[in-house]
DOPA-687045 format. One record per residue (C-alpha): residue in one letter; x, y, z. Coordinates in steps of 0.02 Angstrom, whole numbers, plus 32768, in hexadecimal, padded with zeros to 4 digits. Layout:
<recs>
<rec sefi="a" east="X" north="Y" up="Z"/>
...
</recs>
This chain:
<recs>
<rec sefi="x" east="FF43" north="64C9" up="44CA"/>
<rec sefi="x" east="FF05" north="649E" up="4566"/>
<rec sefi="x" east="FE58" north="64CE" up="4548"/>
<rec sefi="x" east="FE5D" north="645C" up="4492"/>
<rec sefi="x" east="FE8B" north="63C3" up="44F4"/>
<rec sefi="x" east="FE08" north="63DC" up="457E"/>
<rec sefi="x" east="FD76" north="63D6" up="44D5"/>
<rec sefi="x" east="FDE7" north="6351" up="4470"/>
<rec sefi="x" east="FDC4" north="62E6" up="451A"/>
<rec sefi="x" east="FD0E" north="631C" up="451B"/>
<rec sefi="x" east="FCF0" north="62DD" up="4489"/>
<rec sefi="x" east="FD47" north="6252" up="446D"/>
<rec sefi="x" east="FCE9" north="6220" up="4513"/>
<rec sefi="x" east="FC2F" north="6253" up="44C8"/>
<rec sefi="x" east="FC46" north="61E6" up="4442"/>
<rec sefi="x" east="FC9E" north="6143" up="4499"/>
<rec sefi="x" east="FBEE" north="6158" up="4525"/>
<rec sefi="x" east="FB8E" north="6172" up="4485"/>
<rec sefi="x" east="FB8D" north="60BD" up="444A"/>
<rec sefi="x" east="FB92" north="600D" up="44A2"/>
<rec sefi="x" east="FC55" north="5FDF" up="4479"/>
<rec sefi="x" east="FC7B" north="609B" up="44C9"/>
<rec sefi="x" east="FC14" north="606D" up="455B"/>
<rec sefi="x" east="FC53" north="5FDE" up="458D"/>
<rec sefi="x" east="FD03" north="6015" up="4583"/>
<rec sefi="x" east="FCE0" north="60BE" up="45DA"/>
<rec sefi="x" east="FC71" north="6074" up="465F"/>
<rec sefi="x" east="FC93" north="5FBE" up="4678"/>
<rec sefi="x" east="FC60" north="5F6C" up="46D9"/>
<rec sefi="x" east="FBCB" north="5F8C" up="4733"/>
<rec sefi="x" east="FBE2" north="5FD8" up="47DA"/>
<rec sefi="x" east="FB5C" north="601B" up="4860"/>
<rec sefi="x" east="FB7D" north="60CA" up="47FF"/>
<rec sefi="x" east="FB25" north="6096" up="476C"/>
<rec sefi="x" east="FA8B" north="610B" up="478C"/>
<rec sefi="x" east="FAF8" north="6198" up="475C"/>
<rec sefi="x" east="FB25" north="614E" up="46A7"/>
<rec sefi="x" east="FAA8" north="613A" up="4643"/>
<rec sefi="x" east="FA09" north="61A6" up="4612"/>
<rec sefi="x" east="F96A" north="617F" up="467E"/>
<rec sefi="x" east="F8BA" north="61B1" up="468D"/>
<rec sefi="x" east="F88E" north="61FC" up="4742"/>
<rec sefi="x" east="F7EA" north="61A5" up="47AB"/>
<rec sefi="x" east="F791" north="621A" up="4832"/>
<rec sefi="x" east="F78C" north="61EE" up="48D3"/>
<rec sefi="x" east="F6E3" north="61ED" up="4931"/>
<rec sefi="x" east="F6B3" north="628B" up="4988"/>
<rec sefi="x" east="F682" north="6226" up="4A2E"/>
<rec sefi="x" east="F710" north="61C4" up="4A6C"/>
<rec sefi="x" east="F6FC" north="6118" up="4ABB"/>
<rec sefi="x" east="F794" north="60F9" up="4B4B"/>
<rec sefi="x" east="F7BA" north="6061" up="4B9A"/>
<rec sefi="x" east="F7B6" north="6067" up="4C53"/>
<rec sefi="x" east="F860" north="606A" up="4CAC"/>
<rec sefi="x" east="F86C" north="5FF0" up="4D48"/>
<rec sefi="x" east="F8CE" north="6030" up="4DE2"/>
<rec sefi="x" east="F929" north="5FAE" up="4DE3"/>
<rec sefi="x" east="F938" north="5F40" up="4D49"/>
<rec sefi="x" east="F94B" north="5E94" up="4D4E"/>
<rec sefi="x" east="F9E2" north="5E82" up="4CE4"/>
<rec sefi="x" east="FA43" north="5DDD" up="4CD3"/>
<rec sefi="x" east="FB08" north="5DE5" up="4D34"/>
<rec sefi="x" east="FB4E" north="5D7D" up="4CD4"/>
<rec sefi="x" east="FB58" north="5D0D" up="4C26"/>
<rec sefi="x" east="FBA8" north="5C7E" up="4C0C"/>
<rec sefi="x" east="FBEC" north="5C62" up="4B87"/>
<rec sefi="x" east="FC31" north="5BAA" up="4B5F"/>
<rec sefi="x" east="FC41" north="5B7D" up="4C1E"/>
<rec sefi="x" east="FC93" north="5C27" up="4C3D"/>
<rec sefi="x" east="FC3B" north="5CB7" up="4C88"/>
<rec sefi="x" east="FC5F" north="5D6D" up="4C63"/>
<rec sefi="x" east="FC07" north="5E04" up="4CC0"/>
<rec sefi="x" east="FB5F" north="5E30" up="4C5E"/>
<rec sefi="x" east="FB85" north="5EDB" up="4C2D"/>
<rec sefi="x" east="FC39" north="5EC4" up="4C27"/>
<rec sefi="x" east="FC30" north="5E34" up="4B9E"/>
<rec sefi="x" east="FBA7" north="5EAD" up="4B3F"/>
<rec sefi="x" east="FC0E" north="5F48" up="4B39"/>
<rec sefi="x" east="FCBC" north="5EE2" up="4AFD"/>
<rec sefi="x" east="FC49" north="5E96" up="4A7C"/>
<rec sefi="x" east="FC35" north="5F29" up="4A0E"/>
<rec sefi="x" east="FB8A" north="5F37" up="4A4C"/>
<rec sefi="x" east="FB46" north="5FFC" up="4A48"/>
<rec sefi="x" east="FA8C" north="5FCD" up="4A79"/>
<rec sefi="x" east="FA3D" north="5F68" up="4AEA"/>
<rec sefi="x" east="F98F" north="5F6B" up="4B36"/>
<rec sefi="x" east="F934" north="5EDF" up="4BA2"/>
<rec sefi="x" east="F862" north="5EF9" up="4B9F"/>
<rec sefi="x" east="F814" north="5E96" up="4BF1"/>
<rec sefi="x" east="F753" north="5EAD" up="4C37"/>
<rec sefi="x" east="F764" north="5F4D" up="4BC4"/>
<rec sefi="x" east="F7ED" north="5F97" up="4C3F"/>
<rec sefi="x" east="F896" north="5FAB" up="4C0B"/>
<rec sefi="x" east="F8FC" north="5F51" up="4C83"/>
<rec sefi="x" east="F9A0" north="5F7C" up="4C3A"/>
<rec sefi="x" east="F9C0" north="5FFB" up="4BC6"/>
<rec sefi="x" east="FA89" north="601D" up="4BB1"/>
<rec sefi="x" east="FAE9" north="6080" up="4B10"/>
<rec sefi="x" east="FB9D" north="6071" up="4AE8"/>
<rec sefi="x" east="FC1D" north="60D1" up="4A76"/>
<rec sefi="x" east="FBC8" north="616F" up="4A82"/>
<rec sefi="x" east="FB35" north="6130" up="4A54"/>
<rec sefi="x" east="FA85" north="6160" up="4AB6"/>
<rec sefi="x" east="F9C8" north="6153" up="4A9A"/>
<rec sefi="x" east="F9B1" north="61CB" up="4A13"/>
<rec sefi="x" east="FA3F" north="6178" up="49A9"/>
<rec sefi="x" east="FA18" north="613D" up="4900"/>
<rec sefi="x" east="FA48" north="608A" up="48DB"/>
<rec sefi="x" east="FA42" north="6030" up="483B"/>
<rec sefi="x" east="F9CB" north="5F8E" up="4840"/>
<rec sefi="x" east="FA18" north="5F2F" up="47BF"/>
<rec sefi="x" east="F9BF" north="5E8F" up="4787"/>
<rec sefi="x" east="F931" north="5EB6" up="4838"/>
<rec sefi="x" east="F8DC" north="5F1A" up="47AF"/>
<rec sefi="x" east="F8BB" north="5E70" up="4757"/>
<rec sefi="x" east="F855" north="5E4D" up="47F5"/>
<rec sefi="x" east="F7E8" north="5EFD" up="47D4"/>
<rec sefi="x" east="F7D9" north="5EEF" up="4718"/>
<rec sefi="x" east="F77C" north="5E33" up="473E"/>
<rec sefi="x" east="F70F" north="5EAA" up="47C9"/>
<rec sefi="x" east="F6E7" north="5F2A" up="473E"/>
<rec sefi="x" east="F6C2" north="5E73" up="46BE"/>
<rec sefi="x" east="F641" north="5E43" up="473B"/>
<rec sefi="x" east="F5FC" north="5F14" up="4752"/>
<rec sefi="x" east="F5DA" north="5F0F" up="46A3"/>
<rec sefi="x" east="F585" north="5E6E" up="46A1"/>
<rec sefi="x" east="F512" north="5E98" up="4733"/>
<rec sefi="x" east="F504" north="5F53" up="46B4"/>
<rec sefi="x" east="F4C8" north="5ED4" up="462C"/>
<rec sefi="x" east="F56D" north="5EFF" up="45C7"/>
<rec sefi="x" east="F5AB" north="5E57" up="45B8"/>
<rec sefi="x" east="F530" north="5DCF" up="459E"/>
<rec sefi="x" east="F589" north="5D41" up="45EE"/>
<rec sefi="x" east="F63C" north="5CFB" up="4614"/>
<rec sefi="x" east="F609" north="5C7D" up="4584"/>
<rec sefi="x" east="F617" north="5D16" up="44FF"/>
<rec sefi="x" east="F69B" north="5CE2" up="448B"/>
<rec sefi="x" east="F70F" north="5D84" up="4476"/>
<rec sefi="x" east="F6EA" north="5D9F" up="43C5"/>
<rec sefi="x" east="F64A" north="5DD5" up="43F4"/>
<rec sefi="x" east="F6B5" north="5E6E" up="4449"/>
<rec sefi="x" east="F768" north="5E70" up="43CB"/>
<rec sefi="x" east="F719" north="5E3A" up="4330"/>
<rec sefi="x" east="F7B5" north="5E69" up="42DE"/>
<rec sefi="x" east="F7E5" north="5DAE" up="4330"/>
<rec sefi="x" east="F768" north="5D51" up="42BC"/>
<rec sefi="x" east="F7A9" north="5CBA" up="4271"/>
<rec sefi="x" east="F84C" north="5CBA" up="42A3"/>
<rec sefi="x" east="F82D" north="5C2F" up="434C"/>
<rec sefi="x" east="F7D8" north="5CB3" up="43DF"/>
<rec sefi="x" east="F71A" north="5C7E" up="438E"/>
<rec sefi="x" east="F735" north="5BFB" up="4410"/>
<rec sefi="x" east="F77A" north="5C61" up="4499"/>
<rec sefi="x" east="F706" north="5CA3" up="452D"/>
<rec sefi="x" east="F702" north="5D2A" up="45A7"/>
<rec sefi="x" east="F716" north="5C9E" up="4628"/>
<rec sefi="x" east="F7A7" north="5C53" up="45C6"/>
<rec sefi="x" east="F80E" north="5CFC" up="45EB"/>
<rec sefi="x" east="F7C7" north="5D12" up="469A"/>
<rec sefi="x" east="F811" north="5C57" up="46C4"/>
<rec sefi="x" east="F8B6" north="5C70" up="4649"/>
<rec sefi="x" east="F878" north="5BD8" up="45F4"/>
<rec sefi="x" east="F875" north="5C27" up="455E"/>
<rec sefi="x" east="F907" north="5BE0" up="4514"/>
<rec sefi="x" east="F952" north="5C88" up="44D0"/>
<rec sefi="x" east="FA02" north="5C81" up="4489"/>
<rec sefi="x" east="FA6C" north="5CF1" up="450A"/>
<rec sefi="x" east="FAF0" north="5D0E" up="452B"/>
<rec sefi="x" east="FAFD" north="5D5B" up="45E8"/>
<rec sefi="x" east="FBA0" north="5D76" up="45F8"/>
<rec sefi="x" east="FBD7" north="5E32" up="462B"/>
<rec sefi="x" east="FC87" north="5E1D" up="45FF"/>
<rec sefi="x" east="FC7C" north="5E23" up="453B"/>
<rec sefi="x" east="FC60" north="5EDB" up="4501"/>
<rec sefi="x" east="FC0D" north="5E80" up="4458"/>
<rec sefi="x" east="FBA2" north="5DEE" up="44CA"/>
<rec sefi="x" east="FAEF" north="5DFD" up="44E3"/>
<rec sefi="x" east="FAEC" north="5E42" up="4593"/>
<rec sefi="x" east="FB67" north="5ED2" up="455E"/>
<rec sefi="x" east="FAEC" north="5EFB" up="44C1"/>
<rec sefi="x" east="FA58" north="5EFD" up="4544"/>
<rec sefi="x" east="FAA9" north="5F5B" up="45CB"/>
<rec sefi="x" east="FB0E" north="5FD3" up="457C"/>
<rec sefi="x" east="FADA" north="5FDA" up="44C2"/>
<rec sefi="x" east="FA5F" north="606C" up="4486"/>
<rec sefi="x" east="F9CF" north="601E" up="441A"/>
<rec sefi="x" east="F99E" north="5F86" up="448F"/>
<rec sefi="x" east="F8E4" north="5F87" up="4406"/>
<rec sefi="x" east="F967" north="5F4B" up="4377"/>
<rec sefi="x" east="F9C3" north="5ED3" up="43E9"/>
<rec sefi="x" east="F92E" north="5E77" up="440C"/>
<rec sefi="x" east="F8F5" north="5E7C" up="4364"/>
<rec sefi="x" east="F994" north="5E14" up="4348"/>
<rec sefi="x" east="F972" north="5D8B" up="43CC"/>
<rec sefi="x" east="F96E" north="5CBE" up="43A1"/>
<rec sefi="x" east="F948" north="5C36" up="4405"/>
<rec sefi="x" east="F9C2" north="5BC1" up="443C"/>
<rec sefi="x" east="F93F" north="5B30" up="4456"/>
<rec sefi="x" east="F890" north="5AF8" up="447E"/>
<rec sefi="x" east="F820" north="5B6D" up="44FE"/>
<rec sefi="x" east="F7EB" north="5B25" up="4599"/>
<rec sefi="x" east="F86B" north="5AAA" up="458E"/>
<rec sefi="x" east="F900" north="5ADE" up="4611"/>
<rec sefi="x" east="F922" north="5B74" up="4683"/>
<rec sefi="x" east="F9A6" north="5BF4" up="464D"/>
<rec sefi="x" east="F9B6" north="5C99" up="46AE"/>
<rec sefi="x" east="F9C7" north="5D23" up="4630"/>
<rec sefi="x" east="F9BF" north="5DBF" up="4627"/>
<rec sefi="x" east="F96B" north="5DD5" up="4579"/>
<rec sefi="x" east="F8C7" north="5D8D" up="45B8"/>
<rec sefi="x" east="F8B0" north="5E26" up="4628"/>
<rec sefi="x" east="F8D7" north="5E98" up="45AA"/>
<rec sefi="x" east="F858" north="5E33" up="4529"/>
<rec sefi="x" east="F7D2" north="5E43" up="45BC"/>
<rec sefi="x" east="F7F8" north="5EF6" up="45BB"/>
<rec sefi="x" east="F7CD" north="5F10" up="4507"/>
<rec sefi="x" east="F738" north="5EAD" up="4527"/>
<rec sefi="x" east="F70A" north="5F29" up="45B4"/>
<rec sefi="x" east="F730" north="5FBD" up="454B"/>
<rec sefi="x" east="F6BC" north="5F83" up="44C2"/>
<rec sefi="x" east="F626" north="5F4D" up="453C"/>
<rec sefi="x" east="F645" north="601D" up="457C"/>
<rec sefi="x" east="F644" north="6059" up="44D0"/>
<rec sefi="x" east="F655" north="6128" up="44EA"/>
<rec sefi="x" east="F6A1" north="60FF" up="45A5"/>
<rec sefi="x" east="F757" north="60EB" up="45DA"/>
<rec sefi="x" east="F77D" north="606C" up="464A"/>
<rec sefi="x" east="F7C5" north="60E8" up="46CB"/>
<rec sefi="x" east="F71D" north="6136" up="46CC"/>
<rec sefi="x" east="F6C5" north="609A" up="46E4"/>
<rec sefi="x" east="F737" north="6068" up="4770"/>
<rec sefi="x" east="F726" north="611B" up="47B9"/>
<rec sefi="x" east="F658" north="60F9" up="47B8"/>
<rec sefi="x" east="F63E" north="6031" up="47E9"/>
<rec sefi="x" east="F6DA" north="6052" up="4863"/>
<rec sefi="x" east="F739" north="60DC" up="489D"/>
<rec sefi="x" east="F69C" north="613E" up="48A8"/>
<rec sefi="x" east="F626" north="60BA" up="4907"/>
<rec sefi="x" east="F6C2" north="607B" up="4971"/>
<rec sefi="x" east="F6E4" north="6141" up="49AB"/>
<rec sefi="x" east="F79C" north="611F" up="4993"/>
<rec sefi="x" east="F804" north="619A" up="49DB"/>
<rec sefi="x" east="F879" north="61C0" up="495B"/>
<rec sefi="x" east="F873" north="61F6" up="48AA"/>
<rec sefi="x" east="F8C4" north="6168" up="4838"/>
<rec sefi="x" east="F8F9" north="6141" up="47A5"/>
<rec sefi="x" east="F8F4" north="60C4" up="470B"/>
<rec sefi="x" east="F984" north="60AE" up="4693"/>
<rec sefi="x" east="F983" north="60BA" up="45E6"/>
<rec sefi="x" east="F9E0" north="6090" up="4544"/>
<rec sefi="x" east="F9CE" north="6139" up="4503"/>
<rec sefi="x" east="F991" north="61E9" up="450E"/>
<rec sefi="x" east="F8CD" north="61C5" up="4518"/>
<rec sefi="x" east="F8ED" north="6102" up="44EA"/>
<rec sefi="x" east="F8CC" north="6072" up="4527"/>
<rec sefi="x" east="F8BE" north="6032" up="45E2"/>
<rec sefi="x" east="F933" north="5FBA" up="461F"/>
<rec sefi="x" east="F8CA" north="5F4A" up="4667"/>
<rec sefi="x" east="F947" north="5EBC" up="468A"/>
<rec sefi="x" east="F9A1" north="5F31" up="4710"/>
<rec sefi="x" east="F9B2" north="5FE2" up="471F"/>
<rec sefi="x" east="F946" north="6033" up="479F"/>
<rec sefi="x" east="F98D" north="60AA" up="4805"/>
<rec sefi="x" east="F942" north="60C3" up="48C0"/>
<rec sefi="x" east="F978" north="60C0" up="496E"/>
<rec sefi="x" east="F96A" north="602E" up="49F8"/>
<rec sefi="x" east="F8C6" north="606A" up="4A3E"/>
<rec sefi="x" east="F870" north="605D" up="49B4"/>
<rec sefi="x" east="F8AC" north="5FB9" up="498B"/>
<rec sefi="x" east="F873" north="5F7C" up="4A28"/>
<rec sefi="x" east="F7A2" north="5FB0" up="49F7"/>
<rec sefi="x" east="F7BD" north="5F53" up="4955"/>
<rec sefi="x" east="F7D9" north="5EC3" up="49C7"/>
<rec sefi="x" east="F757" north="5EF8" up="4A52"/>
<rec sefi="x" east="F6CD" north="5EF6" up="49BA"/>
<rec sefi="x" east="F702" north="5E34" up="4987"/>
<rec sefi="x" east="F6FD" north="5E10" up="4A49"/>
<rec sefi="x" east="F64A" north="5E48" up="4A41"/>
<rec sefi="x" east="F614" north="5DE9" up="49AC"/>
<rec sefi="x" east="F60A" north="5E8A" up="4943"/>
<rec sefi="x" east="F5C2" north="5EE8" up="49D1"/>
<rec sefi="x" east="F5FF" north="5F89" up="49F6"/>
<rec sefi="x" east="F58A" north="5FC9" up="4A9D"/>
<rec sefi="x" east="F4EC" north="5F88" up="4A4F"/>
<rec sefi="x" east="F4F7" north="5FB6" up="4998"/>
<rec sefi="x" east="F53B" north="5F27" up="492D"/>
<rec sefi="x" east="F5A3" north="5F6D" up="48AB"/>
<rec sefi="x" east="F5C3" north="5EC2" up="485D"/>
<rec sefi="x" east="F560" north="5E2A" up="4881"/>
<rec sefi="x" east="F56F" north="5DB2" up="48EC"/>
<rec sefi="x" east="F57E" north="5D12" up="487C"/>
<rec sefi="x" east="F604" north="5D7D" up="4813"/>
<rec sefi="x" east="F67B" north="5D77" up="48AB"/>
<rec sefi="x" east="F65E" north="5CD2" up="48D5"/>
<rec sefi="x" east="F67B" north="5C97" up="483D"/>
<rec sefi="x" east="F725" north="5CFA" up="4823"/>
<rec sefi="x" east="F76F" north="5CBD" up="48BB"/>
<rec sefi="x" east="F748" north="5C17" up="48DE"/>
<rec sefi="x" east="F78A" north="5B71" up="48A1"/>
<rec sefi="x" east="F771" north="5B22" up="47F3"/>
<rec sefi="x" east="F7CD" north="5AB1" up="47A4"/>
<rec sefi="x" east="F759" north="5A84" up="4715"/>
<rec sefi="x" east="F78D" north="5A99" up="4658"/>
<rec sefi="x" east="F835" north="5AC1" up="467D"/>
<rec sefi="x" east="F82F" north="5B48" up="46F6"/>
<rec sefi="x" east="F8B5" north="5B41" up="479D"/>
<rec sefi="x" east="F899" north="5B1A" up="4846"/>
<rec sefi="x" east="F8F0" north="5BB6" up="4875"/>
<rec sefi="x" east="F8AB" north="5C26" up="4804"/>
<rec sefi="x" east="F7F6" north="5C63" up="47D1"/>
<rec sefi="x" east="F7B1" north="5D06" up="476F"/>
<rec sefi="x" east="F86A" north="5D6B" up="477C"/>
<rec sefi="x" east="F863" north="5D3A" up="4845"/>
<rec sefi="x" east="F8F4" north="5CC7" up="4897"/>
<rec sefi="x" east="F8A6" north="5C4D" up="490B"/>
<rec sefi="x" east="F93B" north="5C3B" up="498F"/>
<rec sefi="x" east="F8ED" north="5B98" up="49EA"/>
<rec sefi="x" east="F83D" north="5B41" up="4A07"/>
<rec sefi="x" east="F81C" north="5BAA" up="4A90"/>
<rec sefi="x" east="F7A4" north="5C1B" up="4A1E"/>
<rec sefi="x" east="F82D" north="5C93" up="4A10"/>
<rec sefi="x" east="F856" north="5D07" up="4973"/>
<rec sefi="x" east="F8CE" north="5D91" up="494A"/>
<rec sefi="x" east="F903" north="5DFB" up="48C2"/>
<rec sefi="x" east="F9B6" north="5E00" up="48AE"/>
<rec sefi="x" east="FA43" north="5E7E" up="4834"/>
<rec sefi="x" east="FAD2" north="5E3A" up="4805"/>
<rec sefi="x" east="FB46" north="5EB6" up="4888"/>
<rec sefi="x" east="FAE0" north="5E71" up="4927"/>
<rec sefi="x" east="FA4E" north="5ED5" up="491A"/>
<rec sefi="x" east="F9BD" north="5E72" up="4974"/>
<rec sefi="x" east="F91F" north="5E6F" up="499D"/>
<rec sefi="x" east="F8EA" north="5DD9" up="4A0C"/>
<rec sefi="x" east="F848" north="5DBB" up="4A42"/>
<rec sefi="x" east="F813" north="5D3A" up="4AB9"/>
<rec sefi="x" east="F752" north="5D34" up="4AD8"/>
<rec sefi="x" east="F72B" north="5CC3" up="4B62"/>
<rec sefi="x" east="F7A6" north="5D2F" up="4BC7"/>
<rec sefi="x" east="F75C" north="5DCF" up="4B9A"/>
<rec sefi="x" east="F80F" north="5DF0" up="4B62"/>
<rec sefi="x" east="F867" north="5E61" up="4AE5"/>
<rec sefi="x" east="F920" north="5E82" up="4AB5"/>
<rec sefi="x" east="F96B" north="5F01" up="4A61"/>
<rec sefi="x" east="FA37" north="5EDE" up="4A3C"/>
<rec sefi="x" east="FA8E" north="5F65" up="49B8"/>
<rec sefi="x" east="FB31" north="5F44" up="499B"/>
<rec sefi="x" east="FBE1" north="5F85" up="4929"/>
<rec sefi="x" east="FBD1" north="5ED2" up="4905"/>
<rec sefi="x" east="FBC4" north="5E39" up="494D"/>
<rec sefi="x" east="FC67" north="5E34" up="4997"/>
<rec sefi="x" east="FC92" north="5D8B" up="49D2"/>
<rec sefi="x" east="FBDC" north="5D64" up="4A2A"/>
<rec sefi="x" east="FB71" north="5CDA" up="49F1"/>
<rec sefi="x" east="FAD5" north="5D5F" up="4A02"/>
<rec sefi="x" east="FA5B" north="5CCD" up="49B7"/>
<rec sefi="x" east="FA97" north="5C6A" up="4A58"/>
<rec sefi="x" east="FAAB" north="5CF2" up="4AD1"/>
<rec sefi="x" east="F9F5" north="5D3E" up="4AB3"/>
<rec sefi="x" east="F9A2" north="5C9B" up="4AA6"/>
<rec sefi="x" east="F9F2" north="5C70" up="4B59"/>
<rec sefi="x" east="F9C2" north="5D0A" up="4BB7"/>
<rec sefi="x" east="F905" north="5CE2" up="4B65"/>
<rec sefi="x" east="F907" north="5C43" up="4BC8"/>
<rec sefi="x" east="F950" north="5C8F" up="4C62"/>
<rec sefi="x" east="F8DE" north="5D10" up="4C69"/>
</recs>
């Protein structure tokens, strides 16, 4: 009887993961364990390994104040659900700390960072001759979107989230928009059902659906490659990460999710942001160009696009600095005129204004 439960269980559990309504109610909501959910293609590290040096002795901040009120640096990290954090700067770690059993080798979900790396891999395959031009409308990619309002949508349009996409990005509604994205299984049939809410180039509105249209785009320009494999070859490869990762997908052999869902560990974070710190640069081979970085990450506020936000990077303040950021507190801050790169994982966010905190210790430094 025992053993008939046990299978009764199993299966009523294979089919609930099996489709996006079973999903959300087995695994809601997203948590830093999300790597172990969902199917995934696997991306090769590099043979040769690139380290950051280790200082001695770190310069590492003792305090942060927070609203007037200052709490001891590490202290005020740890409480704050944080399980990574790393401070580069000059290319040597100055601080490198893990919590909750976490270490070096641990695998952490990116979240929405990986918007940041699919708009690296938009401007690889542009420099591959690919993709023509940010001005391609996306038709020329998803012609199945023909006539029905995305003629007049570009690549730039989703790079800026100007595209004025009807979406919902809500997490909380099993039958919303973000739900079908994140957790459903046939993300090419969701976007074949996408409208537009209004004009493009009009008005800035962070969703996620623009990623995951820029990731059909990408998967398209590749033709007979994956996007994993591409990432593996323009990145992981030339970047000699140190750890295997991973990429996310709707389903057994499917479909990227391009919008979050990589799956690597705080090291290899940080040389994402040590190649935007050197203009594309990675020690004398530019892997993406030069005017491709400095385009994603600096300020624009013409036809629509945000202040704060350009090519899937957050632009903190007018300092020149960028980050990519996941919706649990994973960062990646990068502040180039201090020669500066942080790494924060995190649970979640706790109850830390990270945007604040990160942008703060990029001045001080």
């Amino acid at each position: 009887m025992k053993i008939k439960k046990v299978l009764l269980l199993l299966v009523i559990f294979a089919t609930f993961t099996s489709c996006k309504v079973g999903r959300f109610i087995v695994y809601n909501f997203a948590d830093i364990h999300d790597n172990k959910k969902f199917p995934a293609r696997q991306i090769e590290s590099a043979n040769t390994k690139f380290y950051f040096q280790t200082a001695e002795k770190g310069k590492v901040p003792r305090e942060i104040n927070v609203d007037g009120t200052k709490y001891p640096f590490e202290e005020y990290i740890q409480k704050n659900k944080t399980v990574a954090f790393l401070i580069i700067k000059n290319d040597t770690l100055q601080y490198e700390k893990y919590f909750r059993d976490y270490n070096s080798s641990s695998i952490v979900p990116s979240f929405s960072m990986a918007k940041s790396i699919t708009s690296i891999l938009i401007g690889c395959a542009i420099d591959d001759e690919l993709i023509e031009s940010v001005n391609d409308p996306v038709t020329k990619y998803i012609p199945e979107l023909k006539n029905t309002g995305f003629d007049t949508v570009t690549i730039e349009h989703l790079l800026q989230m100007t595209s004025g996409l009807k979406f919902n990005e809500s997490y909380s509604n099993p039958f919303g928009d973000a739900a079908t994205f994140y957790y459903g299984t046939n993300l090419r049939k969701a976007i074949g059902k996408m409208k537009l809410n209004s004009q493009p180039g009009k008005k800035f509105a962070y969703v996620s659906g623009n990623t995951q249209l820029l990731g059909l785009v990408l998967e398209r320009a590749l033709k007979d490659k994956t996007i994993s494999a591409y990432l593996e070859e323009k990145l992981w490869k030339p970047l000699q990460m140190e750890f295997d990762a991973s990429w996310s997908l709707d389903k057994e052999n499917g479909l990227e999710k391009t919008f979050c869902c990589i799956n690597a560990t705080a090291r290899d974070y940080a040389k994402i942001g040590r190649l935007y710190l050197n203009k594309g640069n990675w020690n004398g081979k530019q892997i993406v160009s030069q005017d491709w970085v400095e385009r994603s990450t600096k300020i624009d506020t013409a036809q629509g696009s945000a202040q704060f936000y350009q090519y899937q990077w957050w632009l903190p303040s007018k300092t020149g600095d960028f980050m990519a950021q996941g919706i649990l507190g994973q960062y990646i801050y990068v502040h180039p005129e201090k020669n500066l790169i942080i790494v924060r994982l995190g649970k979640n966010e706790g109850n830390a204004n990270w945007w604040e905190i990160l942008a703060s210790m990029g001045q001080a430094y």
